[in-house]
N, C-alpha and C positions, 0 to 999 in steps of 0.2 A: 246099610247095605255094604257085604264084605265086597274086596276087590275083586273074588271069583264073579261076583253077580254083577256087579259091573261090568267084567269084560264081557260076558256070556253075554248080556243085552246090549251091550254095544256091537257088538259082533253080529246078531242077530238084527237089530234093527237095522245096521249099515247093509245086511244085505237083503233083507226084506225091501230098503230104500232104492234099492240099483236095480233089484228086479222087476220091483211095482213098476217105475219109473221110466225102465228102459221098454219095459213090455208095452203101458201107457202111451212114450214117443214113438214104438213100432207100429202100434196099432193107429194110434191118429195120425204117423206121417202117409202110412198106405192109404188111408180113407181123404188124406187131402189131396193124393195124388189121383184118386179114382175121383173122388168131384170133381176134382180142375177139366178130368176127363169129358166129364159127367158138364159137365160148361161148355167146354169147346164144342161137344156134339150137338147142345141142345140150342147155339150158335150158328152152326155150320145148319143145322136141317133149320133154323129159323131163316136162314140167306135161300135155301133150298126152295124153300114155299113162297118165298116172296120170287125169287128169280122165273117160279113153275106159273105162280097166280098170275103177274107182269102181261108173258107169256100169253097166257090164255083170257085173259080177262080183255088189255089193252085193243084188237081190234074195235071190238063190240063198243068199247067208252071212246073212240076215235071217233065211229061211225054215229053214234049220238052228238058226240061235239059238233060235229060238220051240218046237224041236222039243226045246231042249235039248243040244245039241252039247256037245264039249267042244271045247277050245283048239285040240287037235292033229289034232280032227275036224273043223273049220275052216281047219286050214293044207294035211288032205289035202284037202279039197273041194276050196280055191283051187287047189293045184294041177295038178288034174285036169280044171278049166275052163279054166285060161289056157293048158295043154297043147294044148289042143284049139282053141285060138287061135290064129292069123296077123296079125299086125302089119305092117300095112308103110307105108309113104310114097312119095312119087312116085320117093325115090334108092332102092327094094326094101325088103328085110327089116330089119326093126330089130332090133337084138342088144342085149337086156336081160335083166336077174337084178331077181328078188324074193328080198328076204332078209327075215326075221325080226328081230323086235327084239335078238335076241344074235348077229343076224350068220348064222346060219347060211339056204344058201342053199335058200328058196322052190322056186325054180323057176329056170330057164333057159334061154334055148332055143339051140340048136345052135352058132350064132357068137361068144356069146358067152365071155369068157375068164374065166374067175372068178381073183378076186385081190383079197384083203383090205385091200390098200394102201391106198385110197381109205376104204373103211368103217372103217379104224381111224385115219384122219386128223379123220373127220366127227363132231362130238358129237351130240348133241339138237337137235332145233328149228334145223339148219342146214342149210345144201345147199353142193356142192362138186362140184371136178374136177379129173380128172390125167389127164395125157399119156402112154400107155406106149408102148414101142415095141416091137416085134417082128420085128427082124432088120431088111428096110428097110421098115413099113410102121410108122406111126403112128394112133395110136386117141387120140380125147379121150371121157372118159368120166364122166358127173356121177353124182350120189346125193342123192337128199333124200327125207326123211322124207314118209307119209301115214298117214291110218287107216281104215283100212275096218271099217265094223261093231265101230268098240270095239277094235279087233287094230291094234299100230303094227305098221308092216312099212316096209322102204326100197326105194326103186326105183332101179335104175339101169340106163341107159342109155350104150348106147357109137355115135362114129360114127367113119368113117375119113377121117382128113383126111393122109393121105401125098401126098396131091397139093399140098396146098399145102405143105409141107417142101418138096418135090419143085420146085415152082416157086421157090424161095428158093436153092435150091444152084444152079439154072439160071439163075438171075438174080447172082448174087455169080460164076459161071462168066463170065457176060456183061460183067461189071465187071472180071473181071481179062483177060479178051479186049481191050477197048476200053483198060483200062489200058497196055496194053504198046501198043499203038498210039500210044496220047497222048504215052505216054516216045518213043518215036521221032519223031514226028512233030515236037512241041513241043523236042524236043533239039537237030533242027536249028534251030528257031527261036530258041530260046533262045541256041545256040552265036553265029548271026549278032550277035543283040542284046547278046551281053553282048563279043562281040568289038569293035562298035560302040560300047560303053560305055566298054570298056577303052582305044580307043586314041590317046582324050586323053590318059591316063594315061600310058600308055607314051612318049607325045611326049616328058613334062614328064621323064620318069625322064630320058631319052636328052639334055633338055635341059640336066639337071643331073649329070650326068656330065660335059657338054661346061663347066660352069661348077665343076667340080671338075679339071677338064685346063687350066683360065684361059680359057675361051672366055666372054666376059661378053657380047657383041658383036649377037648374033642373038636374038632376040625368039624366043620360042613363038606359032604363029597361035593364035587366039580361036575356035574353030569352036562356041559354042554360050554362051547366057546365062544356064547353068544352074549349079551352086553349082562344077562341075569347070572353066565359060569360068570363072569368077570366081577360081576356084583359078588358073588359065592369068595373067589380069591379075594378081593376087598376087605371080605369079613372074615376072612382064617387070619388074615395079616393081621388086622385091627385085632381081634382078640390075643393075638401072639404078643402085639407089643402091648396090649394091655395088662397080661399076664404076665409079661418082664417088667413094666411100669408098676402092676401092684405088688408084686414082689419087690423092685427097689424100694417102694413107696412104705413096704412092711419093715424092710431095714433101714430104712430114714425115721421110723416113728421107733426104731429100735432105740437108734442112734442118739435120738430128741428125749427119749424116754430116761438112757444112761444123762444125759446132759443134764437133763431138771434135778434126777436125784444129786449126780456132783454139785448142783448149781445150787441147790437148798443146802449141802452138806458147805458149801464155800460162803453161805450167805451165813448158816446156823452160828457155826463155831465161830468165826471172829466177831460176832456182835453176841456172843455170848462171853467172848473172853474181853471186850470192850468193854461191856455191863459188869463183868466182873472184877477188871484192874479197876474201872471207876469207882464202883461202890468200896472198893480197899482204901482208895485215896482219899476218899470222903466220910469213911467210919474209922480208921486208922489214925494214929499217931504214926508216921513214918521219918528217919531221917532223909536228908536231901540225896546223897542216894539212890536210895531203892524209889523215892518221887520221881526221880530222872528217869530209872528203869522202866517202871508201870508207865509213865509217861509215853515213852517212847514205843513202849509196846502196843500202846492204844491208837499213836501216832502212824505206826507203821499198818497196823491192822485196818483204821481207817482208810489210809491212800490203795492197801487190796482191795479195799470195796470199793474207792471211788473209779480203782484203772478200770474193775468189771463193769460195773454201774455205765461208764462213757462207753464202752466198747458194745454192750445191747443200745446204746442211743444211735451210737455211727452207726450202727447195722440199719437200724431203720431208718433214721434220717435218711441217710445215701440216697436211698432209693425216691427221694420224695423233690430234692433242692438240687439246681445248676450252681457250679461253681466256676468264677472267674478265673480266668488265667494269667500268670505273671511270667516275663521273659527276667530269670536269675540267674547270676554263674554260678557256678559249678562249685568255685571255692566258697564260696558265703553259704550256699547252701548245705553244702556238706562238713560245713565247718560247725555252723549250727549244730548238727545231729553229733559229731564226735566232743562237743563240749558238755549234748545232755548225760552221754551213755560214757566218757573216758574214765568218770569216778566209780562205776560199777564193774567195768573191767579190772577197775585194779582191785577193788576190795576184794576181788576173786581171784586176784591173781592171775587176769587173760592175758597174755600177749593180745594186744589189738594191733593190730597192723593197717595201715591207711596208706592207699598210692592213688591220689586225685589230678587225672587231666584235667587241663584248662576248658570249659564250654561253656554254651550259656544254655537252659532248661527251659522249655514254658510248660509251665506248673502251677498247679495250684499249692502253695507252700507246707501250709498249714497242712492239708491232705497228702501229702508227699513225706511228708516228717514222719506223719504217723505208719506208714507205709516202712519208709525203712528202720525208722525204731520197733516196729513189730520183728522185722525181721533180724534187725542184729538183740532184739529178747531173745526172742527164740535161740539164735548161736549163742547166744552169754549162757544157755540154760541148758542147751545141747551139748556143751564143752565140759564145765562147772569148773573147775580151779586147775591154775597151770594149765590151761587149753590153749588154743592158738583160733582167735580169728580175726579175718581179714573182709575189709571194707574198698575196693578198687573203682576207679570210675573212666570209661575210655570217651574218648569223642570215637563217631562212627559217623560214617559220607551222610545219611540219612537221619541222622537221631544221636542219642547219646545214651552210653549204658553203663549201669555198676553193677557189683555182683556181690553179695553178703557171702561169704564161704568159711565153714567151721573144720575143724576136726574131729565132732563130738558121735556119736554114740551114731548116727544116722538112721534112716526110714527104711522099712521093707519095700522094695517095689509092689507088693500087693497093698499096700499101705498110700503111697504115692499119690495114688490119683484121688484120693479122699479128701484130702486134707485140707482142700481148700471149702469145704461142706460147712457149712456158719456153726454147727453141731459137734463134727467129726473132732474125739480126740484118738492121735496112735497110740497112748497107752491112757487105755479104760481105769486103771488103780495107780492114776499121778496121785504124788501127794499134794498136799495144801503148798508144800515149800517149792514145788515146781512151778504151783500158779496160774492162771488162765482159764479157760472154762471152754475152748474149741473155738475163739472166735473171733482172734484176729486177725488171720487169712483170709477169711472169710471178708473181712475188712478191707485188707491190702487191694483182695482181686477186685472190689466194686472201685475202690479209686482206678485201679491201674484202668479198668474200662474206660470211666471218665474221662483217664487222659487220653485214649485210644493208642495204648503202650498194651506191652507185652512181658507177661513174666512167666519164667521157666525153675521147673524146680527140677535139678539130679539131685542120686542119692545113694550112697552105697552104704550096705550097714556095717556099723561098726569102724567105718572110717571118716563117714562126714556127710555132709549135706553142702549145697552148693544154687543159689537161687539167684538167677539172673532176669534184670528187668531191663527192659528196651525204650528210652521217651525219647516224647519229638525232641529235637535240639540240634544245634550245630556246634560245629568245632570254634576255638576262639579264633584262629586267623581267617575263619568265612565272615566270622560277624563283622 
């Protein structure tokens, strides 16, 4: 069952439930207010007849008593007087029993029903009443105690209230009359309304079908500023960013796509030229020479696969292990890194420049190295020969910072923000002799999270590039 149908019978049944229900408590509070009625009177005229019979009966069982009577000469007297009596009220005859103290029945007259059910429910010193029915008419009928001249006796009294039963089945008739009308009537109503409720809803289904077929494009109208318009805006947004999501997502597979071909074109060629200096050294006569040459060239070709090879391992590793922290200065550490990289500056003929404050770092060492060796690669690669770069490192109140800064060929700003993409190269047709494959930025920024540091890259083209990193650490006279 669709959600239309659900609400339509919920809707329908909650108010089919309020109306039964309320019509039901109107009807049976009226009817318990007309019997309570229907009590007190049939009550009050039971006190009535007994106060009337007292009255009229009492000389006559006085004048026996004084004569000497007995008990049963007593109960026939009273009989023979109220025999000879007519009762009645403005509704006609009253149907009443007088019974004895053990129940057994007085007197009677003609209407009434005798039946012990009431007298064996009543104790002493109490009054009561029951409801019998007789096929369709109904009787209430009370009992209570009196005493006449020293004799207990009970009185009871019966009246007919079948008319009011009788208006209560005509009234609960009238309610289920009016009910089936309210189901009709209200069903059309309810049908419009909850159609009209529904077919925002429907819009949104039919919209997200069209965003499950790739239609991201067309908006859902807003027709209302109720929590379903709010649901509507919900889903224009979501598909908006989903549609800039799958569009980034199209140029990241662009991106990954350029990668794999340089990355097979970077794997192909040197383990083809590896295979191929090898099989020369091993099928050849060579002098020691050209041994050295092929040597070295297999040599160097190997360490291009192994820097790529480590650099896909840290991408994924990173993500996986916690790394410990080491509190190092400043100078040991960065003396480290200008010992690995000062023989490749010269052989290119860099000016390196190095100006280190005193601080102490906590660091992870090892991941720290490789962080700023990526990044003074990068400047050794951005400069190429006769360049100028520089290595600085400041103590700062909160932290400690260095900054890699070149003079070389520099980044477009529409370029900039890319660059740290585990994928992203700025220029798509590097050669082999530039090196890399997009990924060790990519590298740097996962450490620098780790340390929970900061790195900033400027960039102007054609004058340089400039990338500053922020760690924890303190200056050497705080320590």
């Amino acid at each position: 069952m669709n959600f239309f149908w659900k609400l339509y019978f919920s809707i329908m049944a909650i108010t089919l439930t309020c109306f039964s229900v309320g019509g039901y408590m109107l009807i049976q509070t009226s009817f318990d207010n007309s019997f309570e009625r229907e009590v007190e009177g049939v009550y009050q005229e039971n006190d009535i007849l007994v106060n009337s019979l007292t009255l009229e009966l009492l000389p006559h069982l006085e004048e026996l008593t004084i004569k000497g009577g007995t008990f049963q000469e007593r109960l026939d007297l009273l009989k023979n007087l109220v025999s000879n009596m007519t009762v009645e009220t403005f509704n006609g005859n009253v149907s009443f029993c007088i019974r004895a103290e053990n129940g057994d029945v007085v007197y009677q007259n003609d209407t009434f029903n005798d039946d012990h059910k009431l007298f064996d429910k009543i104790s002493q010193n109490e009054r009561g009443y029951i409801v019998q029915k007789d096929k369709e008419h109904y009787k209430l009928q009370s009992l209570r105690i009196f005493s006449l001249n020293g004799t207990k006796l009970y009185f009871e009294n019966a009246r007919d209230i079948s008319e009011l039963f009788l208006n209560r089945e005509n009234q609960f008739g009238t309610l289920f009359y009016y009910t089936i009308i309210l189901l009709l009537a209200s069903g059309a109503v309810i049908f419009a309304v909850t159609r009209w409720l529904v077919s925002p809803i429907k819009k949104l289904s039919k919209a997200t079908k069209g965003v499950a077929d790739g239609h991201l494009i067309v908006p859902v109208v807003v027709s209302s500023e109720d929590e379903i318009g709010q649901l509507t805006k919900d889903f224009n947004t979501m598909t908006e960013r989903l549609s800039t999501t799958m569009k980034e997502l199209h140029e990241a597979v662009e991106r990954q796509e350029v990668f794999v071909g340089n990355f097979a074109h970077e794997l192909k060629t040197p383990l083809t030229s590896i295979i191929g200096y090898g099989d020369m050294l091993r099928s050849k006569r060579l002098n020691e020479e050209e041994v050295i040459g092929y040597s070295n060239l297999i040599v160097e070709e190997g360490r291009r696969l192994e820097a790529m090879s480590m650099k896909l391992l840290e991408l994924i590793v990173l993500k996986k292990q916690d790394f410990k922290m080491y509190w190092v200065t400043a100078e040991t550490f960065f003396q480290g890194i200008v010992d690995t990289v000062d023989l490749l500056m010269k052989e290119q003929q860099i000016e390196f420049i190095i100006e280190i404050e005193p601080g102490k770092l906590y660091i992870e060492p090892d991941l720290m190295k490789t962080v700023c060796l990526n990044l003074l690669d990068n400047a050794r690669k951005a400069v190429g020969q006769n360049g100028k770069v520089y290595l600085r490192g400041k103590g700062l109140a909160t932290g400690y910072q260095f900054v890699v800064k070149d003079n070389g060929c520099g980044i477009a700003a529409t370029e900039l923000s890319k660059i740290k993409e585990a994928f992203y190269m700025v220029d798509k047709s590097r050669s082999r002799s530039a090196g890399g494959a997009g990924l060790g930025l990519a590298i740097c920024e996962q450490i620098i999270e780790l340390h929970h540091a900061s790195i900033n890259f400027e960039s102007v083209l054609g004058q340089g590039t400039t990338v500053t990193v922020v760690l924890e650490g303190v200056k050497v006279d705080e320590v």
